[in-house]
C-alpha positions in Angstrom: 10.1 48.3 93.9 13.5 47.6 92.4 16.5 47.5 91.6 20.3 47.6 92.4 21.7 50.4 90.0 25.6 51.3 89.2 27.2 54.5 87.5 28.8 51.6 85.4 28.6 50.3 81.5 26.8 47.3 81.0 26.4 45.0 78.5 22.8 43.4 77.2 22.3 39.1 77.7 19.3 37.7 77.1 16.9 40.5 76.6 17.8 42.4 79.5 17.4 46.0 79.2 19.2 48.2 81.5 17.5 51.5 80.5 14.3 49.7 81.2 15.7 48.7 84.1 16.3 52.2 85.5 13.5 53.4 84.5 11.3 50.8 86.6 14.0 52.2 89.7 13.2 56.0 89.0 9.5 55.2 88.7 9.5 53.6 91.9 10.3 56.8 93.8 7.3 58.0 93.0 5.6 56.1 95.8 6.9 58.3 98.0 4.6 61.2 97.1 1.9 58.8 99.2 4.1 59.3 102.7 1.9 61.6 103.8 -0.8 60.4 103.3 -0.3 57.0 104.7 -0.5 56.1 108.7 3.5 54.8 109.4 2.6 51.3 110.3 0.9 51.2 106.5 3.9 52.2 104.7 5.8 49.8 106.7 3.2 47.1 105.6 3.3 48.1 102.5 7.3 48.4 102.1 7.4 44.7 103.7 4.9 43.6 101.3 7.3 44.4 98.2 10.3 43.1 99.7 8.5 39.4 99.6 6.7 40.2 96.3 10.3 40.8 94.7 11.9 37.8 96.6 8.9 35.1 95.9 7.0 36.9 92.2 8.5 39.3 90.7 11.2 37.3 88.9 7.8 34.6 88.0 5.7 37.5 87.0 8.7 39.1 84.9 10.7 36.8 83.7 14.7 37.7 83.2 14.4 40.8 81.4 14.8 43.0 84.3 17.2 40.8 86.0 21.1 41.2 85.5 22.7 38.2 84.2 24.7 37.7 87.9 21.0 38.5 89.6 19.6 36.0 88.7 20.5 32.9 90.4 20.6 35.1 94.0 17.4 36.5 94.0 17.6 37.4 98.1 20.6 39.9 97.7 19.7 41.7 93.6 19.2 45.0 93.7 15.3 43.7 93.8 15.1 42.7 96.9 17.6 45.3 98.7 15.5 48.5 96.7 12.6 47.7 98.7 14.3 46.5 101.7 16.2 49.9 102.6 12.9 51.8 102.1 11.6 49.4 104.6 15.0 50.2 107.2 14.3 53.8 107.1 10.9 53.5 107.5 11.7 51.8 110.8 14.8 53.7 111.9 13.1 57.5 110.8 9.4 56.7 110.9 8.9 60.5 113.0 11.0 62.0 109.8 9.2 61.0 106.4 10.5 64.2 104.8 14.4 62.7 105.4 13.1 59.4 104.2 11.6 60.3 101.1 14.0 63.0 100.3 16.4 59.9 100.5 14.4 57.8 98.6 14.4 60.0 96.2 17.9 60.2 95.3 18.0 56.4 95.6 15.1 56.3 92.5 16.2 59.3 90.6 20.0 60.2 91.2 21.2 56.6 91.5 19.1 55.6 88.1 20.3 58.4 86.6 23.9 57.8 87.4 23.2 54.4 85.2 21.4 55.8 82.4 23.4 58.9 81.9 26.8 57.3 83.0 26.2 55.1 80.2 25.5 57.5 77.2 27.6 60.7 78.8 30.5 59.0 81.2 33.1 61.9 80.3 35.7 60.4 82.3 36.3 57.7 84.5 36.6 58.2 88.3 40.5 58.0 88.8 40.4 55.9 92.1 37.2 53.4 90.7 37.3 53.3 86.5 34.1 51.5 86.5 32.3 54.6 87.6 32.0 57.4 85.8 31.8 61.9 86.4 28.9 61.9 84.0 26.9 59.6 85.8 28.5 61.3 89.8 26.7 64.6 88.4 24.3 63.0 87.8 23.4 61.3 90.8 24.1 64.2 92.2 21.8 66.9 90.0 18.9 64.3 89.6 18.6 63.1 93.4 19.5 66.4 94.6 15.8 67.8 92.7 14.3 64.8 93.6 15.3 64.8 97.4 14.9 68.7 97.3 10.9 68.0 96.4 10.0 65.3 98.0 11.7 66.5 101.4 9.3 69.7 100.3 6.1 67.3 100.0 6.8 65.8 102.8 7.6 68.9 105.4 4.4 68.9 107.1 4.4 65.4 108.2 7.4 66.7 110.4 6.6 67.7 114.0 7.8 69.9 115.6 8.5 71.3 112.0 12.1 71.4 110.5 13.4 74.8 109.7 12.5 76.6 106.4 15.9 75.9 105.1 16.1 72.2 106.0 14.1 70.8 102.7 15.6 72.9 100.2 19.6 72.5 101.6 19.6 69.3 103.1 19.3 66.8 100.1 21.3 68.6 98.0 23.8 68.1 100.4 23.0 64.6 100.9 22.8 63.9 97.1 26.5 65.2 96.8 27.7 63.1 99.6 25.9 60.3 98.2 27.5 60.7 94.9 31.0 60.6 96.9 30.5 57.8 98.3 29.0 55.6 95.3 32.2 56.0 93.7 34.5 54.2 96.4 35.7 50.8 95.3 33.6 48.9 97.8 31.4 45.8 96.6 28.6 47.1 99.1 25.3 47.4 96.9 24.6 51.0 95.9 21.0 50.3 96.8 22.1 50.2 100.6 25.4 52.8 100.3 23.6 55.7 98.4 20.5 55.6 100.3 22.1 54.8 103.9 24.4 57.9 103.2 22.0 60.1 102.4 19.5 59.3 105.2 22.4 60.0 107.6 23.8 63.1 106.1 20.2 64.6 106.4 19.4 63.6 109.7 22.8 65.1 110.8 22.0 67.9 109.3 18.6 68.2 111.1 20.5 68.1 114.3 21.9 71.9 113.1 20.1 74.8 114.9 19.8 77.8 113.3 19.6 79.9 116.0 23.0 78.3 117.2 24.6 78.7 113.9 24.0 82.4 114.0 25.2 83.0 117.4 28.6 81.1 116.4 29.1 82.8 113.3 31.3 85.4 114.7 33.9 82.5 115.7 33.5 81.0 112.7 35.1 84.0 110.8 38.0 83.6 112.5 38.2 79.6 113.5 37.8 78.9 109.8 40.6 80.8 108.2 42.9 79.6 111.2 42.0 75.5 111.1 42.6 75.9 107.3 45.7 77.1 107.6 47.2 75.2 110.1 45.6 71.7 108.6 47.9 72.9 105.0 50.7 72.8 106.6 50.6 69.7 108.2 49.0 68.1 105.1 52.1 69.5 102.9 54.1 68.8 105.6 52.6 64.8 105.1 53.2 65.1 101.4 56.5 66.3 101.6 57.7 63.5 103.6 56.2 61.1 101.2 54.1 59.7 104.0 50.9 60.4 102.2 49.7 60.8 98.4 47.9 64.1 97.7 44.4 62.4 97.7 45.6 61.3 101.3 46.7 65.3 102.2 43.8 66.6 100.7 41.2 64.6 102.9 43.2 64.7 106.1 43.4 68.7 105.8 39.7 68.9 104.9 38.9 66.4 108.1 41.1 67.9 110.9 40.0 71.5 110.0 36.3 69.8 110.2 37.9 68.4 113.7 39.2 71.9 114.5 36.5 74.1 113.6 33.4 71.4 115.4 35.6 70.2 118.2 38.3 72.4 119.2 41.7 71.9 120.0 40.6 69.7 122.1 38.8 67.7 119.5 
């Protein structure tokens, strides 16, 4: 398994490829497809197994082609080791939902190499608040990991017990691939690896806490709770802007997060 990929421009050294690269990440997802079919303490076995192979062989086995220059003398925290490792971490955490964790592995393998891959060739523009990532390669994490997580959270639905609604597989990662994409663009130095993958696990297994049946019966105050939290969170938002207190990145995510507050928790909340 590998490899610790970024929506950024890189340069070649030494024979390095970083389309190869990706490509070896993407193909690595496709190990999912074999969740079901696998008792859990297997795959566990089996994802701990490729955490040690990439930490003690791969780089012997390899050489340095796949291996970014700064990899390469801290073998125990590449991209390499971290791939497999995070696999492993949801296996343990969400070993009753295989559907959220290969749903979530999928956008790790697909969106995030396709972030790289595309980023590279189509990056558009740069992300205003991070330049080193790109909105070619956020869409793509995005469009890419969504399909992936969308079918393998499909594959994997019956593994799931008692059974997920019908929506869950076909919303759910799509949701958590756009997330995902948000938050690979903040200007952190945690390894995408962990911040893609961690993200989307947890946006999908919040989102598995929804019931339907709930939902429906509060949709008729949601009519109404929506309109009002929106307005009321503008105003203080402009209100935050106007007195300089905040920029308009900082009133636009404080009015989308209080009318979250407001419309989930209340006044009270």
């Amino acid at each position: 398994m590998v490899a610790h990929t970024s929506n950024v421009r890189l340069t070649t050294d030494e024979g390095f490829s970083e389309d190869t690269r990706q490509s070896v990440h993407i193909a690595m997802g496709a190990f999912a497809l074999t969740l079901p079919y696998l008792p859990w303490w297997m795959a566990v076995l089996l994802a701990s197994l490729a955490v040690a192979f990439n930490v003690f062989a791969l780089q012997k086995l390899l050489g340095l082609q796949l291996f970014r220059p700064g990899e390469r003398l801290r073998r125990l925290t590449s991209g390499f080791v971290l791939y497999p490792l995070v696999v492993l971490g949801m296996l343990l955490v969400l070993g009753s939902r295989l559907d959220i964790v290969a749903a979530a592995w999928g956008i790790l393998a697909a969106g995030d190499g396709m972030a790289t891959i595309i980023g590279r060739r189509y990056p558009i523009r740069p992300i205003p608040w991070n330049p080193s990532k790109s909105l070619g390669g956020s869409l793509a994490l995005a469009v890419c990991g969504g399909a992936a997580g969308v079918f393998l959270a499909w594959w994997c639905r019956d593994t799931v017990m008692p059974p997920a609604y019908g929506w869950f597989p076909f919303i759910a990662p799509i949701i958590a691939a756009i997330a995902a994409a948000a938050v690979e663009t903040i200007p952190i130095s945690l390894d995408d690896n962990v911040s893609v993958t961690a993200t989307a696990a947890a946006v999908m297994w919040t989102v598995s806490l929804v019931s339907a049946d709930l939902l429906a019966a509060a949709w008729h105050t949601l009519l109404w709770m929506v309109p009002l939290a929106t307005s009321v969170n503008a105003v203080v938002a402009a209100a935050g802007y106007r007195a300089r207190t905040v920029r308009v990145s900082g009133a636009v995510c404080g009015g989308l997060l209080g009318t979250i507050i407001l419309v989930c928790a209340g006044w009270q909340g």
